[in-house]
Every structure is written in structure tokens, then in C-alpha cells.
C-alpha positions in Angstrom: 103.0 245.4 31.1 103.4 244.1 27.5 100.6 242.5 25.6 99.5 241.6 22.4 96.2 240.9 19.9 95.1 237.9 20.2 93.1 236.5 16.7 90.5 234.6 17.8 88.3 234.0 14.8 88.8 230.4 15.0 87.1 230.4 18.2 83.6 229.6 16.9 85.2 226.8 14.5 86.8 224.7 17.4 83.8 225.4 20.0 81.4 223.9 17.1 83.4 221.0 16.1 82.5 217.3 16.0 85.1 215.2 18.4 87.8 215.1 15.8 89.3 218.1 15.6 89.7 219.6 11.6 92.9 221.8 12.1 93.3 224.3 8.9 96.9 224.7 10.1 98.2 220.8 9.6 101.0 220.9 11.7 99.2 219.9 15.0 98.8 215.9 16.0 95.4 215.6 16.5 93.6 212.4 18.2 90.5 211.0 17.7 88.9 213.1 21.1 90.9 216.0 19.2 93.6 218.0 20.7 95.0 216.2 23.0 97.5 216.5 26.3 99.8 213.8 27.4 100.8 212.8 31.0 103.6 210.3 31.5 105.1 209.9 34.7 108.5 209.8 35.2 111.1 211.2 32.3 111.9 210.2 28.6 115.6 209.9 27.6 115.3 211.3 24.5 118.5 213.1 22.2 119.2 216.8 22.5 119.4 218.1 19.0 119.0 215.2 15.6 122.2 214.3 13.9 124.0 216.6 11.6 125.8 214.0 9.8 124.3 210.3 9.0 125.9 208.6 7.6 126.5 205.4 8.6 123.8 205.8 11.3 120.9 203.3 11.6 118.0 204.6 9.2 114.8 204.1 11.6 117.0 205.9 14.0 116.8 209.1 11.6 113.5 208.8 10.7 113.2 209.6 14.6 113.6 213.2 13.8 111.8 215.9 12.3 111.9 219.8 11.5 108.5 221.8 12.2 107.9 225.2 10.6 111.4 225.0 9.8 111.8 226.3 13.2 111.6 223.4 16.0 113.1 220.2 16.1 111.0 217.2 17.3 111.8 213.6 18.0 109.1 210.8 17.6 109.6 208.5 20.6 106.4 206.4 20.5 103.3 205.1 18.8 99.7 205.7 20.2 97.0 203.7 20.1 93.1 204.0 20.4 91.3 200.8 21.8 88.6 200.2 19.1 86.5 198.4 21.8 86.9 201.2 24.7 88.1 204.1 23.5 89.0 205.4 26.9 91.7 203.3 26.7 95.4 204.2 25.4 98.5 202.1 24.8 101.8 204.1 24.1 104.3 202.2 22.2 107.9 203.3 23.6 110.3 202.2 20.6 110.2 198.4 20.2 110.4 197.3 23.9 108.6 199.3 25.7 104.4 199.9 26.3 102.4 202.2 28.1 98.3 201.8 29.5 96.9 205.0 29.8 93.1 206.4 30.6 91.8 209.3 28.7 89.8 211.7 31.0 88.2 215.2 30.2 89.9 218.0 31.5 87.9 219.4 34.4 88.4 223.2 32.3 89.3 223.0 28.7 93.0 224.9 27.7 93.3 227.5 24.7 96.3 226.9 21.9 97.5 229.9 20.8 100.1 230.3 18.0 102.6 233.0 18.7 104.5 234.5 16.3 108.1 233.5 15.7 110.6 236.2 16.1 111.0 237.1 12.5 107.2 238.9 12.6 106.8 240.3 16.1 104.4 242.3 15.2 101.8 239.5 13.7 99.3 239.0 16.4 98.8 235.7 18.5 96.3 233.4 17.0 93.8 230.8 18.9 94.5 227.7 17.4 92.2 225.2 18.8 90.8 224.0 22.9 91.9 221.0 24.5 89.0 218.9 26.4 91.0 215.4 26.5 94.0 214.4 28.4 95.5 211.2 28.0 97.2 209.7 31.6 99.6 206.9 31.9 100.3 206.3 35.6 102.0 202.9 35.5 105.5 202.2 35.1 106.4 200.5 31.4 105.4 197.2 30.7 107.7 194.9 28.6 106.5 194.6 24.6 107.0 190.3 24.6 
């Protein structure tokens, strides 16, 4: 069976850590709880790739899109927001029509994010990234932004 080194140095950083999560790397969207997952029920209609040409297309329509590590594409499809008086409480802006109420909870065992390499540098190890305590739930169906 395959396997590979896993650097874990950061371990000690991200078990010590105050609630917001300090992430040397910069590429990771952090929340106020830290890391963070996100459950949405049902499905997103989102693009498959962004567009090669646009021109002509509709400009907050392109900002949509974005390049990491000059690898991945990524598409923003939403706004979140903290509620300053509970912050339990989530609201997930879908575009401009659309709004989601969520709960955060704390995951029952925290996950490990590792970074693995890309396949330019197969032999740089895996690195631990950061641990995710926090998930963010919306079980409701959208509500209609008035």
C-alpha cells in the first residue's frame, strides 16, 4: 500500500490557537469559529468551468470566478454572515434573491486539513494545514431576499 510523510509541525500552532484561526498559508477562508465546514441541503446550480472570453458579459458575473494556486478554479456563489447578537447563528446570502438560516454546531470529532502536493512535486510530503471544530448547517429550504 502507498503512503506518504505527512508534515505535521503546524499541529501545535492550530491545537493552541485562539477561535480565529491565523492561517500562514492565506489561501484558506477562514470564519470567525475558524476553519469551518458547510452543510447545505439540496444542490447549487453553479457553472462548470469560468468564461474564457468576456466580453460583453455582465461584470459582477465575472468577478464570480477565481483561480487558486494557479491550479483550481472556484466560483463565489454567496455571502456569509455572523449574527453579532448570537453568533451561533448564520445567514448565507445566495446571489441577490436568495437567503439561507443556518446553526453553527461543534463537530462531535474535529477533522485534519492536509495539503497534498500537486502533481508537479510528488515527492513533497503532505502538510497538516489546520483542524476543523465548527460546522455551519442550513437545513431549511431558501427564503426569498424582499
Amino acid at each position: 500500500m502507498p503512503s506518504t510523510p505527512i508534515d505535521y509541525k503546524d499541529i501545535h500552532r492550530a491545537l493552541n490557537a485562539s477561535s480565529v484561526a491565523s492561517n500562514s498559508d492565506g489561501c484558506i477562508i477562514s470564519t470567525p469559529f475558524g476553519l469551518s465546514l458547510l452543510e447545505i441541503q439540496g444542490e447549487l446550480n453553479l457553472p462548470e468551468s469560468a468564461p474564457t472570453d468576456t466580453e460583453g458579459l455582465d461584470p459582477d458575473y465575472v468577478r464570480n470566478f477565481a483561480k487558486v494556486d494557479d491550479i483550481y478554479e472556484a466560483v463565489k456563489f454567496g455571502r456569509l454572515e455572523f449574527d453579532e447578537k448570537d453568533p451561533q447563528k448564520a445567514v448565507l446570502f445566495i446571489g441577490k434573491s436568495q437567503r439561507l438560516l443556518g446553526s453553527v454546531v461543534t463537530l462531535k470529532d474535529p477533522l485534519g486539513v492536509l495539503r497534498v502536493p500537486t502533481g508537479d512535486n510528488p515527492t513533497q510530503n503532505m502538510k497538516f494545514v489546520d483542524l476543523v471544530y465548527k460546522k455551519i448547517i442550513f437545513k431549511q429550504r431558501p427564503l426569498p431576499i424582499m
